[in-house]
Every structure is written in structure tokens, then in C-alpha cells.
C-alpha positions in Angstrom: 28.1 -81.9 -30.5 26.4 -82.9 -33.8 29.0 -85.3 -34.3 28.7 -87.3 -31.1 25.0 -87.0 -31.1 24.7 -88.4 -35.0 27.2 -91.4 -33.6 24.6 -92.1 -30.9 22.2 -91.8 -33.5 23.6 -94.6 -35.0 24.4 -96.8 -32.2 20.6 -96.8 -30.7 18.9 -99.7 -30.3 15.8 -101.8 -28.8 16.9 -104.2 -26.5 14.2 -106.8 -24.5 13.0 -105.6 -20.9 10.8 -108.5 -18.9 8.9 -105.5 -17.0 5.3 -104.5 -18.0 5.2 -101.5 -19.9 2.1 -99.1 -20.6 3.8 -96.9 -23.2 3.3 -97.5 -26.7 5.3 -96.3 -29.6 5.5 -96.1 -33.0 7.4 -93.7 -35.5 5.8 -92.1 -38.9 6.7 -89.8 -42.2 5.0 -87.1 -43.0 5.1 -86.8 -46.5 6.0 -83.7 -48.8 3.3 -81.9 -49.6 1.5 -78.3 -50.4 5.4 -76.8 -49.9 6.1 -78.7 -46.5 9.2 -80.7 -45.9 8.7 -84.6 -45.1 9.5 -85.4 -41.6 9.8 -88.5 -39.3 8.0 -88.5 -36.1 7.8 -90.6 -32.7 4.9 -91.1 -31.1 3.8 -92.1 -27.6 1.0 -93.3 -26.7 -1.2 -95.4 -23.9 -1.8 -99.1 -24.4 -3.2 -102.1 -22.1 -1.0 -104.7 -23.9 0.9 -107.5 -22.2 3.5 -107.5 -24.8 7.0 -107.3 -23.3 8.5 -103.8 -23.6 12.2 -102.9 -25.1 14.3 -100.1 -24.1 13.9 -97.4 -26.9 17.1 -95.6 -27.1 19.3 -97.5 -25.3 23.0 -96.6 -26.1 26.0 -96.9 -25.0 26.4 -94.2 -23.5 22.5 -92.6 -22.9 20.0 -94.7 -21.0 16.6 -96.1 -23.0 13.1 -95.8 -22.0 10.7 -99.1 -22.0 8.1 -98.9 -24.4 6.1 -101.6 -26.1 6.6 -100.9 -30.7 3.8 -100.3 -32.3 1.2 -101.7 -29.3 -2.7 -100.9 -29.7 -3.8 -98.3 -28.6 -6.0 -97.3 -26.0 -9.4 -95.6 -26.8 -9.6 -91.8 -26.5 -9.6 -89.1 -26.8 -6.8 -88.7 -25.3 -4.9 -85.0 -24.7 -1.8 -84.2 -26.7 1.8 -83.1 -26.5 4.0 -82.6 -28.7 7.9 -82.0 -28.2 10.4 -80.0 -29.9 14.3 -80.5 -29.6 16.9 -78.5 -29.9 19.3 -77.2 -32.5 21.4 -80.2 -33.8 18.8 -82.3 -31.5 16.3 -85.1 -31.9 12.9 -86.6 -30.4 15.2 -88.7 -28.0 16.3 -86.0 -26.6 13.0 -85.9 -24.3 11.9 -89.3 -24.8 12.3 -89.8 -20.6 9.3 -86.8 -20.2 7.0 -88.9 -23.0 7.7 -91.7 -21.1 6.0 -90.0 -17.9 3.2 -88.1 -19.7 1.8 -90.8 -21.3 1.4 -92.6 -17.6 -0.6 -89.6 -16.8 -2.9 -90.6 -19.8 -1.4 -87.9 -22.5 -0.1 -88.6 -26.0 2.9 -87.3 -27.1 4.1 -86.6 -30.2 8.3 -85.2 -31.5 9.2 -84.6 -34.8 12.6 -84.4 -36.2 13.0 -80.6 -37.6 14.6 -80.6 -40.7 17.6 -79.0 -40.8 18.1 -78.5 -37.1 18.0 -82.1 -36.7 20.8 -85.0 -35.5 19.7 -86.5 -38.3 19.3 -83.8 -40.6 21.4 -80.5 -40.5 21.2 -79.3 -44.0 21.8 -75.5 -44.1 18.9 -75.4 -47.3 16.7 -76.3 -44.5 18.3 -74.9 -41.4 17.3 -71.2 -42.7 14.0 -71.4 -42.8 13.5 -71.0 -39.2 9.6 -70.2 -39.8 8.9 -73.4 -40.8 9.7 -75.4 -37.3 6.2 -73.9 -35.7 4.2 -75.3 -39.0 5.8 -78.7 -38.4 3.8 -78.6 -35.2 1.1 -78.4 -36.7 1.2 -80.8 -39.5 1.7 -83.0 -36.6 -1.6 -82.0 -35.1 -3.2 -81.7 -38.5 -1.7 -85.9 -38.9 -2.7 -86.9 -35.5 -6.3 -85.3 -35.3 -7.2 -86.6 -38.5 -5.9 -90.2 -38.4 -7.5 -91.9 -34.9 -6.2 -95.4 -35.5 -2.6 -93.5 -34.7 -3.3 -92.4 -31.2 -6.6 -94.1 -30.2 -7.8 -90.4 -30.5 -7.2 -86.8 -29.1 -9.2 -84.5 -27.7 -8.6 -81.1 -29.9 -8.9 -79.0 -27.4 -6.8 -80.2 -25.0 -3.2 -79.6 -26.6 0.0 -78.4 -25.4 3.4 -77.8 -26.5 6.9 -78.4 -24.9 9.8 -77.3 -25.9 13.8 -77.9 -25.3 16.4 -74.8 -25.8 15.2 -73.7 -29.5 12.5 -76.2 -29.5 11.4 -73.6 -26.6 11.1 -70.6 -29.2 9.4 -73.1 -31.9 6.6 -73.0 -28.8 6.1 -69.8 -28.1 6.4 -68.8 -31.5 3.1 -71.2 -31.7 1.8 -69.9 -29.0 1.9 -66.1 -30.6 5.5 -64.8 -30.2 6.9 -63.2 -32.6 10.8 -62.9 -33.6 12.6 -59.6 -34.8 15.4 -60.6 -36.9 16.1 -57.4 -38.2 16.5 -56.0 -34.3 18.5 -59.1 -33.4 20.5 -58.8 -36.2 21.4 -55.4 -34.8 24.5 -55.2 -33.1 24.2 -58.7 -32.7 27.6 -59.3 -30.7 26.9 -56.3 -28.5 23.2 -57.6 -27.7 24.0 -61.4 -27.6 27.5 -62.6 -27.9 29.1 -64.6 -30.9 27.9 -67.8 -30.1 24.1 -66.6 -30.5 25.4 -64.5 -33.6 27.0 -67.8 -35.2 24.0 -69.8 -34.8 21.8 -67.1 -36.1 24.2 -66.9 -39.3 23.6 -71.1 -39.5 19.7 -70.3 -38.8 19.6 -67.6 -41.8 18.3 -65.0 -39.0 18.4 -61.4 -41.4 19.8 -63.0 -44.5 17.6 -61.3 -46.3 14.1 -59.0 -46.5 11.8 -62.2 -47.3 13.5 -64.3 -44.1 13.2 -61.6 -41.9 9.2 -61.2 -43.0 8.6 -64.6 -42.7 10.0 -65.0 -39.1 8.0 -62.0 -37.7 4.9 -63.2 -39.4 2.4 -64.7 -37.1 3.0 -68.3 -36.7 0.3 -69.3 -33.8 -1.5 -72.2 -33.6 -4.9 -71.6 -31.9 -5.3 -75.3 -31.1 -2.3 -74.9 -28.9 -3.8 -74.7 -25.2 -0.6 -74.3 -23.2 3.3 -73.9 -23.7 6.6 -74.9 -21.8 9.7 -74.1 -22.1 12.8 -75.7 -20.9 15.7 -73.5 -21.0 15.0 -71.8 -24.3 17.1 -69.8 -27.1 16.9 -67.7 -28.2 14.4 -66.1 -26.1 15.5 -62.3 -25.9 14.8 -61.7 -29.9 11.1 -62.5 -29.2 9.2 -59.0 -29.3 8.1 -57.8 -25.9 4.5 -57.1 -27.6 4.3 -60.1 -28.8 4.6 -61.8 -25.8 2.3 -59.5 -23.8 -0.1 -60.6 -26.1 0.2 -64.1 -25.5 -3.1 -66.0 -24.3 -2.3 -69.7 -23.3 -0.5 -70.5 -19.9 2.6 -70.9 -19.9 5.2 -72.2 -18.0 8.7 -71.2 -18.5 12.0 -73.3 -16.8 15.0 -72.2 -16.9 18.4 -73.9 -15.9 19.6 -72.6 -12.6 23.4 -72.3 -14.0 25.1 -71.1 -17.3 27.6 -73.0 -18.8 30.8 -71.0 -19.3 31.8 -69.2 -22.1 34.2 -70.7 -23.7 32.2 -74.1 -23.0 29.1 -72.5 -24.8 31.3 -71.7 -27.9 32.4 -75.1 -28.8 28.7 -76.7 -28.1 27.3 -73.7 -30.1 24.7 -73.1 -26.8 22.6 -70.3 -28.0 20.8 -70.3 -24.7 20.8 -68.4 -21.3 18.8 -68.1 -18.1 18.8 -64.4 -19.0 15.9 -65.6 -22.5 13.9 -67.7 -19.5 13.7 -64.4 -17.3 13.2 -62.2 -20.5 10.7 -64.2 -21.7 8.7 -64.6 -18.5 9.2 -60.6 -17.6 7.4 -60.0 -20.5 4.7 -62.9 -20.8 1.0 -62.0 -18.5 1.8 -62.4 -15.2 -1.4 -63.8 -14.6 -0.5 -66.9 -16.8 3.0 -67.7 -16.5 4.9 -69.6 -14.3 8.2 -69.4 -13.9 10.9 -71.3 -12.0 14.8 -72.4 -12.7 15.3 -75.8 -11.2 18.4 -76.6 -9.1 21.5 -78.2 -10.1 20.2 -77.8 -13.6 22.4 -76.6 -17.1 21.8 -76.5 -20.6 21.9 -80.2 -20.8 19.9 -81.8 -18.2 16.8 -81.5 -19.3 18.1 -84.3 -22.4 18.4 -88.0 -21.2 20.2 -89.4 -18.7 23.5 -90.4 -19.1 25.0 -93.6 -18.4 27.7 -93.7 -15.4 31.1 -93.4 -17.8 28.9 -92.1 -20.3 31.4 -88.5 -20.5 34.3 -90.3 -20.8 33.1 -92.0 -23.9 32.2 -89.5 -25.2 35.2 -87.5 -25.0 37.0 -90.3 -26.6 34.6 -90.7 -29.6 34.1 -86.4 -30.1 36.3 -84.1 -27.5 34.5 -81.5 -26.1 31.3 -83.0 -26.6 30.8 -84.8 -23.0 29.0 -81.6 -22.2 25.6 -83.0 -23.0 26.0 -85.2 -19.6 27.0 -82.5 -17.4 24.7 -81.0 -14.8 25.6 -78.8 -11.9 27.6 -79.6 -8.9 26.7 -82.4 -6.9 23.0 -82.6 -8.8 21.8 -85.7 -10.1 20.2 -85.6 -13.7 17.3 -88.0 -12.7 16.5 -86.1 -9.5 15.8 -83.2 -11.6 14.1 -85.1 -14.6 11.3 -86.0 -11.8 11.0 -82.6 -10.3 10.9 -80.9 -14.1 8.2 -83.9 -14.3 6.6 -82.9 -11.3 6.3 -79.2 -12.9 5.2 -80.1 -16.1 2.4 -82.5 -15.2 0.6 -80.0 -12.5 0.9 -77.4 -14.9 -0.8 -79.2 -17.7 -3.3 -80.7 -15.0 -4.6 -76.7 -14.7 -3.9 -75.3 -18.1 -5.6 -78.4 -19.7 -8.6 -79.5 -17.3 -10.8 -82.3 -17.9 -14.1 -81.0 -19.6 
């Protein structure tokens, strides 16, 4: 999948839309600093310019999203989101779910991961799994401290979504904590090979120091709510951990696995069975939890374009997964009713002071 998805990387571009657009954007580096990695990051935002939009993202094969580049911004404060992709993922990946929760007044915020990126899959920076919570918060650190980026945000208004293992960079923010040592365990008994292979590429119980560092606590008390969206891996999260978890939550889960063997060669480390772990063990009395239907691994990225699988099987065989969703579902039926989800959940976990 990295393959295709670094092709597309390549390929995307801004093309001119005549519509009116209310969604800003600009993109930023964090710099090295204090022992963190740089990193590139998108950000959303609302604007009341006239300026003609361009479709960000627009490939051949993936559909864009009209925003307006680097627009004013409105004033604030506004509440924040930030977004975290997946292994071998980027910020486009979720770019259609900015799009939406910046008409509903938020700013949102992706960063590329280092390491686990599209653009970045360095195995130097792949194992040191601990460090995609803290590029959260650098984010939040950037955006709290520099106005002129966002327009403003309110600090205590502050959520967190997350895609497959963008999911566990959430709750790991939120207060979860991983046991590498215990998933390292009869790994193929407890999770398969495919979960075993990418904890091998994630450094997951390499060593004593790794394994200390990924069960430290990597919370972020500005976080006010999490989501996940089909997260992996979810079942080497620590049951206590998750009890003790104090922000709401809402956890989505796809309603269908992919198979096996399909799973393998897309190196899925995800399940509905870390969605229903994860909310078993989460308060009751805070989480929500739903699968949507029609949904897999895969339809919570962009949509695809209609020929969009057949491209891609041409340019990387095997890798036409990333547009397939369930039987007879549409991926943008589902993108609204995961939209739906996500902004009434944030409407109660984040009131209005």
C-alpha cells in the first residue's frame, strides 16, 4: 500500500473550483527541537474570504476537497481538532472530515508522523512509537501559542481523532497505556502475524527502554474528548488503563473485516474485535460506541474516484484495497453519517462555555 499511496503523494494537486469556499488552509514545519522530530502539518481553518477555492488533493484517482490556500482567518477562539492517520498514512487521508468540522466552526489540525508516514517510513523513526502522542501535542503547544495561525483556539475546548493507529495515538493521549511486553507475548497466538509483523516494523518489545517508554503515561490533559475510527492496535491497551480514562470518547468501528489474506498484503493491523475491546473496557458512562454499516478498514480515508481501483491495480497490485467498502455501500454515504457521529459527539463533549 505504501507504494501506491507515496505515487498519489506525488500526483496531488490544486486545481481551480468557481464555488465559494469557507475552509482555509495552510501547511507548516515544526522544527527540531528539545529531542522532537520536525514535522509538516495541514491545517484547517474558518475564513470569510471571497477568494476562489482549489480542490486540495485532487488526484487521479482520490477526489479533492475545496479549500481557499492560505486565506485569513477568522477571529477566535475557535475549538480544535487535531487528526492522526494511519500506519504508512498521511493528513489527506481525513482531509474530507476537516473539510466538515471546520463548517461547524472547528479548526483542525494533521500532522504527518514520522516514520509511519506516506511520506516518511523510515524504520529509525517508525520505532519509537511513544513519540506519535507528543506530536499531538507539539501541535497544540504550535497552535495555542501562535494566533495569527488559526485566528485563535480556545484551550479548553480540544479534541482528538484518530484513523486505525492514529486511533491508539488518541487514546494513548487521552490516558491509555500500551503493554508491549504482554503483546509481545505469544504474539501470533494473541493477534495473528499481520499485527506481529507490524509490531516488529513498530519496534513493539525490542528492547527494555521501548517497552518503558510505550507504557509510560503519554496523556495530554488539554485533550477534552477522543474518537476513534477503526483503531489498531486496540487490544494491547491495558484494561486499567482504559478504566481510568476521563474524557468522552467515542469509539467507531468498521462493521466488516477484511479477509485474511487481504489484511496480510495491506499489513491491516486492525479489527472490529480492538473497537469492541476498547469500548468493553472504557467508562460506560463516557463512551459511545457504534460500527457503521457497509464500512471496512478503508472507508473512513477519502473517496475514491469511479475507476479509481482499477488504477490502482495497474500502478501497485493488491493495493486497490484502500477504495473498497462493503457490499453495495457507498463511501460518501458513510463519510456523512461518520460526520454526523463525530459532530454531535463533539457538540456534547465540547459545549460552548
Amino acid at each position: 500500500m505504501l507504494k501506491f499511496m507515496l505515487l498519489i503523494a506525488l500526483l496531488v494537486s490544486f486545481s481551480a473550483q468557481s464555488a465559494f469556499a469557507a475552509v482555509g488552509f495552510r501547511e507548516m514545519i515544526l522544527p527540531d527541537e528539545q529531542g522532537s522530530r520536525p514535522m509538516h502539518v495541514s491545517i484547517w481553518y474558518p475564513t470569510d474570504t471571497d477568494r476562489v477555492p482549489v480542490l486540495l488533493g485532487e488526484t487521479p484517482a482520490f477526489r479533492g476537497q475545496p479549500v481557499v490556500k492560505d486565506a485569513e482567518t477568522q477571529t477566535g477562539p475557535h475549538p480544535l481538532v487535531l487528526l492522526s492517520h494511519g500506519y504508512g498514512g498521511s493528513w489527506r487521508n481525513l482531509a474530507w472530515l476537516a473539510r466538515e468540522l471546520v463548517h461547524k466552526g472547528y479548526v483542525v489540525a494533521a500532522p504527518d508522523h514520522p516514520g509511519t508516514t506516506t511520506f516518511d517510513m523510515r524504520p529509525p523513526e517508525a520505532v519509537v512509537l511513544w513519540k506519535r502522542p507528543r506530536d499531538l501535542s507539539r501541535v497544540i503547544d504550535a497552535l495555542l501559542s501562535v494566533r495569527e495561525l488559526t485566528g485563535g483556539i480556545a484551550s479548553d475546548r480540544i479534541a482528538a481523532i484518530g484513523h486505525s493507529l492514529g486511533g491508539w495515538t488518541v487514546i494513548e493521549l487521552a490516558g491509555g497505556r500500551f503493554d508491549a511486553k504482554g503483546a509481545m507475548t505469544n504474539c501470533m497466538t494473541q493477534f495473528g502475524s499481520v499485527y506481529c509483523k507490524i509490531f516488529k516494523a513498530l519496534g513493539v518489545g525490542r528492547d527494555a527502554a521501548s517497552t518503558l517508554a510505550l507504557g509510560a503515561d503519554l496523556s495530554d490533559r488539554r485533550i477534552g474528548a477522543v474518537v476513534t475510527l477503526d483503531l489498531g492496535p486496540g487490544r494491547g491497551l491495558t484494561p486499567q488503563s482504559l478504566a481510568s480514562v476521563r474524557v468522552p470518547a467515542l469509539v467507531v468501528g468498521a462493521a466488516e473485516d477484511v479477509d485474511k489474506e487481504t489484511a496480510a498484503k495491506a499489513d491491516i493491523a486492525a479489527t472490529n474485535k480492538d473497537s469492541a475491546y476498547l469500548a468493553q473496557y472504557l467508562p460506560s458512562a463516557t463512551t459511545s460506541y457504534a460500527f457503521v454499516p457497509g464500512s471496512l478498514h478503508f472507508s473512513f480515508m477519502q473517496s475514491c474516484k469511479p475507476g479509481a481501483a482499477a488504477l490502482i491495480e495497474q500502478e501497485a497490485p493488491g493495493e486497490s484495497i484502500v477504495c473498497k467498502d462493503g457490499q453495495g455501500a457507498d463511501r460518501n454515504a458513510i463519510h456523512r453519517q461518520v460526520a454526523d457521529m463525530i459532530v454531535a459527539f463533539l457538540q456534547r463533549a465540547l459545549p460552548t462555555r
